[in-house]
C-alpha positions in Angstrom: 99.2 94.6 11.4 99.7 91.5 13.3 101.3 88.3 12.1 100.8 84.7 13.4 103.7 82.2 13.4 102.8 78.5 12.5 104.4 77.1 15.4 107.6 78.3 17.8 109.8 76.9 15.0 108.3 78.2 12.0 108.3 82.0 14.2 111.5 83.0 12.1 110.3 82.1 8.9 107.8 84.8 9.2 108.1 87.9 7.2 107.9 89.9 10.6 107.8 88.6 13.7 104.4 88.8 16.7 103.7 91.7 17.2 101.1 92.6 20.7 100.1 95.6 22.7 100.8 95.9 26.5 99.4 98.3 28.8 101.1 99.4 32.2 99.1 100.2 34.6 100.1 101.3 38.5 97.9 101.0 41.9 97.4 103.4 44.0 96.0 103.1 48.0 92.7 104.8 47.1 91.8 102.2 44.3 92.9 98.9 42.5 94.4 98.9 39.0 92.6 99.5 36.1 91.9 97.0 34.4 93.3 96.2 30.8 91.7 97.5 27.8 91.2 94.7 25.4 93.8 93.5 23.8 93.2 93.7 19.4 92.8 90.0 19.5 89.1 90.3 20.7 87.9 92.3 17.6 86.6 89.9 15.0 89.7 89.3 12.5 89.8 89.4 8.6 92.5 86.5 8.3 94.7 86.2 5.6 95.9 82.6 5.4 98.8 81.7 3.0 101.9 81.4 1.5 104.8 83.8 0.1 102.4 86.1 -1.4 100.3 86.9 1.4 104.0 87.3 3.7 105.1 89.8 1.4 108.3 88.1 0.8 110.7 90.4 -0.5 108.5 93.8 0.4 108.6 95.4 3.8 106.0 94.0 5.9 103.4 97.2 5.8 103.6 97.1 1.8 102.2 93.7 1.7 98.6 93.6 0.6 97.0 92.2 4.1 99.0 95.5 5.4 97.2 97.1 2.4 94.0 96.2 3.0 94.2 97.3 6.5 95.0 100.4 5.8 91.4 100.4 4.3 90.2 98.9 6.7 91.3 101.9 9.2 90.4 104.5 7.2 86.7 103.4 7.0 86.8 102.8 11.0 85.2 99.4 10.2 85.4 97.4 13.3 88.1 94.4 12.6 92.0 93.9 12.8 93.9 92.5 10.1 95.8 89.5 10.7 98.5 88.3 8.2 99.0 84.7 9.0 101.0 84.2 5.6 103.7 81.5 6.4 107.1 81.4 3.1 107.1 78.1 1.2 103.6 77.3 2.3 101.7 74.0 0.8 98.3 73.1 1.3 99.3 70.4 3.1 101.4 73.0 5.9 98.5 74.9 5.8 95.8 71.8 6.4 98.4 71.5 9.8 98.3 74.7 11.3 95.1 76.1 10.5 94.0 74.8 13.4 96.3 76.7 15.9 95.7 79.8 13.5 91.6 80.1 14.0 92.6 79.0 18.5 94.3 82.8 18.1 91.4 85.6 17.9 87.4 85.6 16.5 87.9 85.4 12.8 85.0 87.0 10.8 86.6 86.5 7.3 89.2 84.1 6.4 91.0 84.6 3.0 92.3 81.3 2.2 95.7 81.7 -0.5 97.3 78.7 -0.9 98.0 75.9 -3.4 100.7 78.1 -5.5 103.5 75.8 -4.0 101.7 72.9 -5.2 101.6 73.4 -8.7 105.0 74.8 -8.5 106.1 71.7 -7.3 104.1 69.6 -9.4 102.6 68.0 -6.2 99.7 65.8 -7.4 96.4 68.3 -7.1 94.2 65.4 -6.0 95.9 65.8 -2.8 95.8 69.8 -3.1 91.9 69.7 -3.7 91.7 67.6 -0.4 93.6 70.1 1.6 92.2 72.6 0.9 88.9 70.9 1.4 90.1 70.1 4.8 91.4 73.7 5.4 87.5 75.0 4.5 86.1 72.3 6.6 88.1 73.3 9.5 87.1 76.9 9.4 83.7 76.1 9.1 83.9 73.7 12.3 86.1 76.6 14.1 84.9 79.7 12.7 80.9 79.0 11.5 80.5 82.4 11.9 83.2 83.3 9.4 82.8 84.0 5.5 85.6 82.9 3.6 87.3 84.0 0.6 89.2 81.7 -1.6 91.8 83.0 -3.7 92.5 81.0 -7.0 96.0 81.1 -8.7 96.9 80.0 -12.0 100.3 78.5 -12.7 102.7 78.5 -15.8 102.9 75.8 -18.4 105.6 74.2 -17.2 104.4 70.9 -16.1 102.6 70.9 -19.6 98.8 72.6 -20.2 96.4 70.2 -18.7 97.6 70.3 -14.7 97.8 74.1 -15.5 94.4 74.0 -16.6 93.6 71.9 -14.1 95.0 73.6 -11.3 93.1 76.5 -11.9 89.9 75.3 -12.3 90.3 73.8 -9.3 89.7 76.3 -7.5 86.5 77.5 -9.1 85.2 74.3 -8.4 85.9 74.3 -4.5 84.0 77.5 -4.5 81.3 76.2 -5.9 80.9 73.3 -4.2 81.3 75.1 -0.7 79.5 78.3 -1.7 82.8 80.5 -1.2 83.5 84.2 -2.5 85.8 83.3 -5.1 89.1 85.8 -6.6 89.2 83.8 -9.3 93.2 85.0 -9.8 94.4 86.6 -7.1 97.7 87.8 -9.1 95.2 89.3 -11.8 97.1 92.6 -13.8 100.3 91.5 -11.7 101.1 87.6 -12.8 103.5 87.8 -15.8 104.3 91.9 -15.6 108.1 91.5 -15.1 108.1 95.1 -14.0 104.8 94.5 -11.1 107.3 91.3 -10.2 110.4 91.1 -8.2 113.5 89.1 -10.1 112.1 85.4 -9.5 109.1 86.4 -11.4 106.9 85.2 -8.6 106.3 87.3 -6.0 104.9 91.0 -6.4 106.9 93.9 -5.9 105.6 97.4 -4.0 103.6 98.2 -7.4 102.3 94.7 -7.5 100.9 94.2 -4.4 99.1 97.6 -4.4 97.2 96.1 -7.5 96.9 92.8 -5.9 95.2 94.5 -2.7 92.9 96.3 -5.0 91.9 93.1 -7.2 91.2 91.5 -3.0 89.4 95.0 -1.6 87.1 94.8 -4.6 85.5 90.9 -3.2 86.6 92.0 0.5 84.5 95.1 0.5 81.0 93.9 0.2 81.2 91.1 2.9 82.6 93.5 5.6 
């Protein structure tokens, strides 16, 4: 699995750091050194691209769902690495800033976009969610017009009373549709609400969770690979 930072500052927030192959080689008089083999970054990437959730805050880093997925993704021998490019307290708006830097990292084939949770946490105004993540989309396409992309709705409690929860669900169903995107249309499906599939905030997926959570993503992931 390999995890991307958002920047040299943000490296510790990560929930494990860079990870990279290196190869030694030696010369010899008869010949010059071999060269490198390529390193993983030159295989097309699936890209996860989030917050918490896609870290794996509070789970060890290869019981994540990215890590999940690429588990599946070895055992089929299909032809990509994973990259978990999940970033802790993530908004659209942090995610809108770095995606840039992200997508400069390796050839991204599929880019599953998870963001917007903080947002509605927060009560941050979801005009200016819809817009990030519209620029976040736009980006990739610009970038990456080879990639598919994936968008990953969430759904939010009641707290800041039914109609932004309504809202801020459906809007995600609606940037699918307007960009043409794979839609999950709740990426926490059979996990969101389990207190026993959650860790004590109630948030974020424990070990159980995330293997359902990484079989709700396979299931849209699967077909487009």
């Amino acid at each position: 699995m390999k995890y991307l930072p958002g920047s040299a500052l943000l490296l510790a927030l990560l929930a494990a750091g860079c990870h990279s192959d290196t190869t030694d080689t030696k010369a010899t008089a008869a010949a010059p050194p071999a060269p490198e083999a390529p390193a993983a970054k030159s295989q097309a990437a699936i890209l996860f691209f989030g917050d918490s959730i896609t870290a794996g805050l509070g789970v060890e880093p290869d019981e994540a769902y990215p890590a999940l997925i690429e588990s599946k993704v070895d055992s089929l021998k299909l032809p990509y690495t994973v990259v978990n490019a999940g970033l802790s307290g993530e908004t659209s708006a942090g995610g809108k800033s770095r995606v840039n830097w992200v997508l400069s990292r390796q050839p991204v084939s599929l880019f599953v976009l998870e963001l917007g949770g903080n947002d509605g946490l927060r009560g941050l105004p979801l005009a200016d969610t819809r817009q990030n993540l519209q620029a976040i989309i736009d980006t990739v396409r610009q970038k990456a017009p080879q990639a598919k992309i994936v968008l990953a709705g969430m759904q939010i409690p009641p707290n800041m009373g039914p109609a932004y929860a309504a809202e801020f669900k459906q809007l995600y169903a609606d940037l699918a549709a307007q960009n043409k995107l794979t839609l999950i249309p709740f990426l926490l499906e059979n996990v969101g609400g389990i207190a026993k599939l959650n860790q004590p905030d109630g948030i974020h997926p424990t070990p159980e969770g995330h293997k359902l959570v990484a079989r709700t993503v396979w299931r849209t992931v699967q077909p487009l690979l």
